[in-house]
N, C-alpha and C positions, 0 to 999 in steps of 0.2 A: 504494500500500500504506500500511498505517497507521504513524506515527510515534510517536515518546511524546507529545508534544501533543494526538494525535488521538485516544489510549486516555484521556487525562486528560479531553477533551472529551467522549468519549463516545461515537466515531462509529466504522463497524465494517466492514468487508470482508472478502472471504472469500479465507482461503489457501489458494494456488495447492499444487497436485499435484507429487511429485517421486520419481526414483525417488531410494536411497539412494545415499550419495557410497562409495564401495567402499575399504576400510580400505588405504593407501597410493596411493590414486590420483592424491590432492592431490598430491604430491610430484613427478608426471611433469614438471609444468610449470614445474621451478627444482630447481638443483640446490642449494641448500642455503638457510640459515635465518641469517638474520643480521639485526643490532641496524641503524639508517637511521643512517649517518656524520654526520647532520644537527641531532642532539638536541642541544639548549639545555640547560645545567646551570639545576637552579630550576623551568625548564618544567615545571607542572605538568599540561599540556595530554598531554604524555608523560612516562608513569611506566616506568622502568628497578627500583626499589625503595622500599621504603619509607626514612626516614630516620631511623626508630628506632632508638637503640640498645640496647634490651630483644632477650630471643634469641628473638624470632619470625620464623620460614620462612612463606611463601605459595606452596604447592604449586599447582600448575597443571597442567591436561589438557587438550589440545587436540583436534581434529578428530573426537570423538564426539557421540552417543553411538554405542558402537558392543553391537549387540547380544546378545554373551555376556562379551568381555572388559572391559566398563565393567562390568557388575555383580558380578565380582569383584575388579573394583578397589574397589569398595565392602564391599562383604565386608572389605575389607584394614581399610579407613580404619575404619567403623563399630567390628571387633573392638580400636581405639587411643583411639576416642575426637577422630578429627582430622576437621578441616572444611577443604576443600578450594574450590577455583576451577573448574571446568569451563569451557571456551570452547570451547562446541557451534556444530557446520556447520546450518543452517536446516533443509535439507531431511533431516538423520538425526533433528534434533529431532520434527519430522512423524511419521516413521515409527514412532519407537520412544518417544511419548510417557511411557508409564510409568517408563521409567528415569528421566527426568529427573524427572517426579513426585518418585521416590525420592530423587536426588539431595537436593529439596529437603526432602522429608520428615527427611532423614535433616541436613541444617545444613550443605549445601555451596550456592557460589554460583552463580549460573548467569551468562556471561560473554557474547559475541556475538562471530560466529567467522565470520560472513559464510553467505549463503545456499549457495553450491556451492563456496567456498574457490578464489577467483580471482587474481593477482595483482593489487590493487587499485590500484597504482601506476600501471597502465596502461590504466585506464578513466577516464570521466569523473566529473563530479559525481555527476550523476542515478544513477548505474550504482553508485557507491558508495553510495548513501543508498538504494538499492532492496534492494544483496543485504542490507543493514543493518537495514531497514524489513521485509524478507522472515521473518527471522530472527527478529527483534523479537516480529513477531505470533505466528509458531510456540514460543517460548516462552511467550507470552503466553493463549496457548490451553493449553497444557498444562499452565500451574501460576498463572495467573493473578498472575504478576509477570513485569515485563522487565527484560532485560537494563540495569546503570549504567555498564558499561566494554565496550569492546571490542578484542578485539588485530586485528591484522591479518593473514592467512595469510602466510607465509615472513619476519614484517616488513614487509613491501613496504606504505611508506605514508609521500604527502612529509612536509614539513613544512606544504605547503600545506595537504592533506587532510586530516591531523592536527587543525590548527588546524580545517576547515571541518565537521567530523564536532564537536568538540566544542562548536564554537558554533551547528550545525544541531543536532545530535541531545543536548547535553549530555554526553555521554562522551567522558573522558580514554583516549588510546588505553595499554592497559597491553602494557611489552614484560615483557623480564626480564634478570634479571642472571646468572641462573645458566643455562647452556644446555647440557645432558646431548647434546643431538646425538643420543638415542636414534632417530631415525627412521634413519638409519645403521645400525643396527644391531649396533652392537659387543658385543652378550651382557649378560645382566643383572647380571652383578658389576661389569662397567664403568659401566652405569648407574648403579648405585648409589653405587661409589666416588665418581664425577665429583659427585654430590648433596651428600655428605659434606663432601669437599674442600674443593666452593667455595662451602656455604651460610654464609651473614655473619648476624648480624640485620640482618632488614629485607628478605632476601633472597624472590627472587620468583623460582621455579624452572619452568623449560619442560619438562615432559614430554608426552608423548601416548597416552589413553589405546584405540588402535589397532594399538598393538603388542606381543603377548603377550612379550618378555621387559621390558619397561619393568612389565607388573603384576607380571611375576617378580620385578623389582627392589625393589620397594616395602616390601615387610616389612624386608628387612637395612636400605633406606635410615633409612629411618621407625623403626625401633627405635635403629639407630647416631644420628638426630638427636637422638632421645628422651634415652639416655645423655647427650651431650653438653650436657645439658640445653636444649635447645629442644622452644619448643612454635609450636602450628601456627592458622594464621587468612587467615581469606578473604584477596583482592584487599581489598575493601571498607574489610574491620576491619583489616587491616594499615596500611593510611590512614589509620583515624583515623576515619573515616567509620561508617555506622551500617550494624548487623547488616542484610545485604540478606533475608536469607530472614524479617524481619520488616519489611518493606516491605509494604504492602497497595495496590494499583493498582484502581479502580472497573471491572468486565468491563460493557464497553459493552451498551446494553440491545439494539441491531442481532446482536451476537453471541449474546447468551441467547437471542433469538426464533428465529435458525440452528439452535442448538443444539437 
């Protein structure tokens, strides 16, 4: 499958077929969602937050896109004004290309969430850089940019493969600091409160956009941030680093011939 080298290159393949990952399926396979006991303070190979002290949150949505309750999660964000993170699963990017279009139409980022949301801890190399490279092209097809960071599904990712994902593929694996636990399901004022509570500037918060009280949550959180004066920005621009949805990547001329 292609790589970011090989989209820079020019050279093109065709993605593979998949049915959609089915909204809490991910989660059979671990019961919970945790930070790797192994992070190096400084490592910037893994990002926990940013180091800003300005009050900016970096909102973040996991395991979609999913397709009715991602597009009123945008409804949400769009009516504030806020630009969010997405860390879409490969094979819902395929299926439900337009949302992500929107996504970026609309000035959020798009993130790399692995092709079918594996434990990645527990594969190998090649197996890592495939559901990555899978993923990669499927964005890349639908809004002709790729993914710059990628998280890992449950966390599950050593320090080995950390380090080897960002020196194969150039992306820092982003975690987070604030973790709502919303896939639990504790009701949407809990979500929300928990956002509230523990956002810092700089902070980089976990939610997923799969679960209709996590988009329930979103108006109280996202307005109580507002009050408290913060504002809101990609993974990317909370780094420091440059607006991704004005990244331009050359669509290989083997893909326009496809197309």
């Amino acid at each position: 499958m292609l790589n970011r080298r090989d989209l820079i290159l020019g050279s093109g393949a065709a993605i593979a077929g998949g049915t959609l990952l089915k909204p809490g399926a991910a989660f059979a396979a671990s019961s919970r969602i945790a930070l790797p006991t192994d992070i190096e303070a400084g490592d910037l190979i893994t990002v926990t937050a940013s180091p800003t002290h300005e009050k900016y949150v970096a909102m973040t949505f996991d395991d979609g896109p999913h397709p009715t309750l991602t597009p009123q999660l945008l409804d949400i964000l769009k009516a504030r004004g806020i630009r969010a993170t997405f860390y879409v699963i490969g094979r819902n990017v395929s299926r439900y290309p337009d949302i992500v279009k929107r996504m970026v139409d609309e000035g959020h980022e798009i993130g790399n969430h692995t092709w079918r949301h594996p434990v990645l801890s527990q594969l190998g190399t090649a197996s890592v850089l495939r559901e990555l490279d899978r993923t990669a092209e499927a964005v890349f097809r639908a809004v002709q940019r790729m993914p710059v960071t990628m998280r890992p599904p449950y966390g599950a990712l050593t320090a080995s493969q950390r380090r080897m994902v960002h020196d194969e593929r150039e992306m820092p694996t982003i975690l987070w600091s604030v973790d709502t636990e919303d896939w639990r399901r504790p009701g949407s004022s809990v979500v929300a409160d928990r956002i509230v509570a523990h956002s810092r500037p700089g902070a980089i918060v976990l939610t997923h956009d799969i679960h209709s009280p996590t988009i329930a949550a979103m108006p109280s959180a996202l307005d109580r941030l507002i009050e408290g004066g913060y504002k809101f920005a990609t993974v990317s621009m909370i780094l420091g680093r440059r607006d991704w949805t004005k990244l331009r990547w050359r669509l290989p001329q083997t893909v326009v011939a496809k197309n």
